[in-house]
C-alpha positions as protocol buffer text, in pm:
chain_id: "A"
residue {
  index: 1
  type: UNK
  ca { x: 1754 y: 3002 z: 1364 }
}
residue {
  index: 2
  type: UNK
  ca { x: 1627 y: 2646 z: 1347 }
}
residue {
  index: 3
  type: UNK
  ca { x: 1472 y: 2517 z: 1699 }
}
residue {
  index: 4
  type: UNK
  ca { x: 1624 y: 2261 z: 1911 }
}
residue {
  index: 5
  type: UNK
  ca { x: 1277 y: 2037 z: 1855 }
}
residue {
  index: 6
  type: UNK
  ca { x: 1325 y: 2040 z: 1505 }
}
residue {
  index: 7
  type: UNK
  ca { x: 1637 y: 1978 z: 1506 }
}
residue {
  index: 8
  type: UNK
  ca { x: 1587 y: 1684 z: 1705 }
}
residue {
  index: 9
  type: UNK
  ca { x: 1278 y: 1583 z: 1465 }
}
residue {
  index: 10
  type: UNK
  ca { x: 1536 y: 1597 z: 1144 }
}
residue {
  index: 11
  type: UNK
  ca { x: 1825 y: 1442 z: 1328 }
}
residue {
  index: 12
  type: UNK
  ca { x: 1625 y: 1043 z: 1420 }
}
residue {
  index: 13
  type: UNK
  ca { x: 1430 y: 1061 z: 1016 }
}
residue {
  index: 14
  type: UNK
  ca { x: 1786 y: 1094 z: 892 }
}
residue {
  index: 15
  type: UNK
  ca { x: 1888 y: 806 z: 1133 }
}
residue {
  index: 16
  type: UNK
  ca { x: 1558 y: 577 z: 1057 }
}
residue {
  index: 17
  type: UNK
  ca { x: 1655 y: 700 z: 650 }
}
residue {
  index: 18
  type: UNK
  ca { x: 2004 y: 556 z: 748 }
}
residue {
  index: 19
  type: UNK
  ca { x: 1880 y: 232 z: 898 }
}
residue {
  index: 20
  type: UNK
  ca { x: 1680 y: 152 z: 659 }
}
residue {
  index: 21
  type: UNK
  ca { x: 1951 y: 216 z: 387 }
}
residue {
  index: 22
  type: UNK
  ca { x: 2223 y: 23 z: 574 }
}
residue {
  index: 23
  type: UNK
  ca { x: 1967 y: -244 z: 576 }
}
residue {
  index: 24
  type: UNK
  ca { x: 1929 y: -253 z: 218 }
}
residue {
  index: 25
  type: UNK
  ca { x: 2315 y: -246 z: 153 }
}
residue {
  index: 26
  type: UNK
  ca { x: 2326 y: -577 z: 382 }
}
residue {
  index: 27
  type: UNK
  ca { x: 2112 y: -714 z: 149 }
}
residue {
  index: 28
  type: UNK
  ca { x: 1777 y: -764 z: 404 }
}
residue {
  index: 29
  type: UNK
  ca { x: 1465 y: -809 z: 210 }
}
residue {
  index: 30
  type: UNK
  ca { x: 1159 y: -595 z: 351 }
}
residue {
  index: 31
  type: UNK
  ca { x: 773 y: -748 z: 276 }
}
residue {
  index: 32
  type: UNK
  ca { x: 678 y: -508 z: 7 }
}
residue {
  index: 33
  type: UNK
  ca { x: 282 y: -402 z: 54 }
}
residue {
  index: 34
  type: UNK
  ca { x: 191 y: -667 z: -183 }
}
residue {
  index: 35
  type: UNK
  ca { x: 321 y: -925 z: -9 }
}
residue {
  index: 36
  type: UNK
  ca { x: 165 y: -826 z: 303 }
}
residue {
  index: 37
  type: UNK
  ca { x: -118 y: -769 z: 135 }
}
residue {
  index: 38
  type: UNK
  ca { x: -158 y: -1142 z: 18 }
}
residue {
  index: 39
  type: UNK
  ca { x: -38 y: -1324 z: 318 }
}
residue {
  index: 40
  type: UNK
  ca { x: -359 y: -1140 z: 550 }
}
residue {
  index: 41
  type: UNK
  ca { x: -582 y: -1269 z: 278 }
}
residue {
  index: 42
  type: UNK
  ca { x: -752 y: -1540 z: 427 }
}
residue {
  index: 43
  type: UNK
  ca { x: -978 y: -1655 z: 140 }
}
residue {
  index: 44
  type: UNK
  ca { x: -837 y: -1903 z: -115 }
}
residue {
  index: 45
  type: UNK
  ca { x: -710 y: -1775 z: -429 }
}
residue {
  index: 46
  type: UNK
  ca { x: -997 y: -1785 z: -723 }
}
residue {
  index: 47
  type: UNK
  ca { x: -941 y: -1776 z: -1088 }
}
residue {
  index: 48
  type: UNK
  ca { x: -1222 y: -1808 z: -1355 }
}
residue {
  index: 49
  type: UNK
  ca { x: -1176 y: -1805 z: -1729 }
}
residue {
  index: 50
  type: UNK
  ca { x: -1484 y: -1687 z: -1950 }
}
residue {
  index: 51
  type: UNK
  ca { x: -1508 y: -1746 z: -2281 }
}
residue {
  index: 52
  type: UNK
  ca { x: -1794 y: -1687 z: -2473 }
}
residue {
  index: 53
  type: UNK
  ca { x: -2060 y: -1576 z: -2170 }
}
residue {
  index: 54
  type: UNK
  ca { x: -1947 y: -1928 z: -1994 }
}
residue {
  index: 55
  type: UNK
  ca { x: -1730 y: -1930 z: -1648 }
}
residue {
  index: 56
  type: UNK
  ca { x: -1538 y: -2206 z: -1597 }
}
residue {
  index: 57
  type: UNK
  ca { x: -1346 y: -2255 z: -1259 }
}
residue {
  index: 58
  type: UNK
  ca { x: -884 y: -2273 z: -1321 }
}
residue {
  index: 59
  type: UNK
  ca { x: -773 y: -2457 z: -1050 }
}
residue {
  index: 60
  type: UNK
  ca { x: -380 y: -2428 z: -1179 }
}
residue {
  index: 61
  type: UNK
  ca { x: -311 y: -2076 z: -1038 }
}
residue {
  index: 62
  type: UNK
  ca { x: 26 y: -2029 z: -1227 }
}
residue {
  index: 63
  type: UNK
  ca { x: -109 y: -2118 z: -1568 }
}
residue {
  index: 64
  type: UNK
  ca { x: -359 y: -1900 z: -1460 }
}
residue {
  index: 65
  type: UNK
  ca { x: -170 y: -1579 z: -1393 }
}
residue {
  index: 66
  type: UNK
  ca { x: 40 y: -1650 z: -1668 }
}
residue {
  index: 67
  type: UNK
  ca { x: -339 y: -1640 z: -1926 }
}
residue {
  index: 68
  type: UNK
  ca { x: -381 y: -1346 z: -1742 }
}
residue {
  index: 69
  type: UNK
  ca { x: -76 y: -1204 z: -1813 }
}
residue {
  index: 70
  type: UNK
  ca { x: -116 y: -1242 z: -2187 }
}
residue {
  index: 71
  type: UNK
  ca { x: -436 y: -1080 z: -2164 }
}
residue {
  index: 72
  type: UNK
  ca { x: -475 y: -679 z: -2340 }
}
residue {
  index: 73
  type: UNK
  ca { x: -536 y: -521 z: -1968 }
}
residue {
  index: 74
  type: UNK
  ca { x: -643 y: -608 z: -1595 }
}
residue {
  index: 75
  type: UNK
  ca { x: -878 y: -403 z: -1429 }
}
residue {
  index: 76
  type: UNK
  ca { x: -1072 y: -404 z: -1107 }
}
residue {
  index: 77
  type: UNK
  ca { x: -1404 y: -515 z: -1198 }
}
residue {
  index: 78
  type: UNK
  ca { x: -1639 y: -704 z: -945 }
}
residue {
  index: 79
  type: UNK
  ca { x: -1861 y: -1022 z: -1036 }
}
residue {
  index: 80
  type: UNK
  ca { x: -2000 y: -1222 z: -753 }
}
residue {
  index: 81
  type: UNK
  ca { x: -1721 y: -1256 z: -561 }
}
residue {
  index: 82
  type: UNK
  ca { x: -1418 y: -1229 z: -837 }
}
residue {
  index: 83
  type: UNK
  ca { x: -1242 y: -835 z: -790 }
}
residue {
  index: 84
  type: UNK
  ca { x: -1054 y: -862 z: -1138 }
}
residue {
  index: 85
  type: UNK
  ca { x: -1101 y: -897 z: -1533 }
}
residue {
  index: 86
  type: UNK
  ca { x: -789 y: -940 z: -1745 }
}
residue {
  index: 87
  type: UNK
  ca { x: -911 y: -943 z: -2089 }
}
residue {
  index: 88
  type: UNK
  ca { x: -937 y: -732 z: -2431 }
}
residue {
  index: 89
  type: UNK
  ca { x: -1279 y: -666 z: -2402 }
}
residue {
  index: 90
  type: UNK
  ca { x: -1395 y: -995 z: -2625 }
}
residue {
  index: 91
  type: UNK
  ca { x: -1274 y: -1292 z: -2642 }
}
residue {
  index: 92
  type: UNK
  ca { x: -1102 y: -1514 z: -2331 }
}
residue {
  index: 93
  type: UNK
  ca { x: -1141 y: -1330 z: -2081 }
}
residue {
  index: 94
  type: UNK
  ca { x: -945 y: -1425 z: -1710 }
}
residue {
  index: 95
  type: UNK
  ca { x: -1136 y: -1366 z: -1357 }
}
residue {
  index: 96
  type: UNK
  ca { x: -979 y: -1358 z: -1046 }
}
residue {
  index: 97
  type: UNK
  ca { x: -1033 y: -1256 z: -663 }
}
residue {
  index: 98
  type: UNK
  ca { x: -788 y: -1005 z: -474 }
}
residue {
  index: 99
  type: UNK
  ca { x: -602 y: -1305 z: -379 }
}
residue {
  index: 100
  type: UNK
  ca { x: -537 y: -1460 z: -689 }
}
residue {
  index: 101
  type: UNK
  ca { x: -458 y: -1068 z: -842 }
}
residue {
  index: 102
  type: UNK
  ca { x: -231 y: -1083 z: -545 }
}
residue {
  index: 103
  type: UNK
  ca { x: -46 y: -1365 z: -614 }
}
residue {
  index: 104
  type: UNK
  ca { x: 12 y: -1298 z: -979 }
}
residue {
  index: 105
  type: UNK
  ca { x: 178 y: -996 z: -915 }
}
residue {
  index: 106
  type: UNK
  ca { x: 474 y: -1175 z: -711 }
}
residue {
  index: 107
  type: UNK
  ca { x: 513 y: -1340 z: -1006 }
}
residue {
  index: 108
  type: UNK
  ca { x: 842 y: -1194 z: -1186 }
}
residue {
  index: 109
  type: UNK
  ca { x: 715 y: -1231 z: -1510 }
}
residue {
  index: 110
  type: UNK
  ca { x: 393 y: -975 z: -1405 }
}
């Protein structure tokens, strides 16, 4: 026989699990991690494009993400104080900090 304690453990998850459903159905939006994620990054977003062993500072943050974006692959990759390369390995490559990475991937065409 199942204990009264577990019982009691399985019966408030399936009413949080209901909550949180019934909140969904009402059509609530939750912060996803991401977007908590960007708005307790304090530092300002930071996106550098290097082409040809030259950084040059982007200061347009949605042209930005979408270069990224067209770029082969992002990975984490740190360079004074930039956390991200999107790039094919030659070419244009895009830099950006964890905010900037952030930001781009609210974007809905990331």
């Amino acid at each position: 026989m199942v204990s009264e304690r577990v019982l009691f453990i399985i019966n408030v998850s399936l009413g949080l699990l209901s909550a949180l459903l019934l909140l969904m159905l009402l059509g609530v939006k939750l912060p996803s991690l991401g977007q908590a994620q960007y708005a307790l990054d304090k530092e300002e977003p930071v996106c550098m494009l290097e082409w040809k062993e030259e950084l040059t500072k982007f200061d347009d943050i949605d042209r930005c993400c979408l270069q990224a974006r067209q770029q082969f692959e992002c990975k984490a990759e740190s360079r004074d104080n930039l956390d991200w390369v999107c790039g094919a390995g030659e070419g244009l490559q895009v830099w950006l900090n964890n905010k900037a990475y952030n930001y781009c991937k609210q974007q809905p065409y990331w």
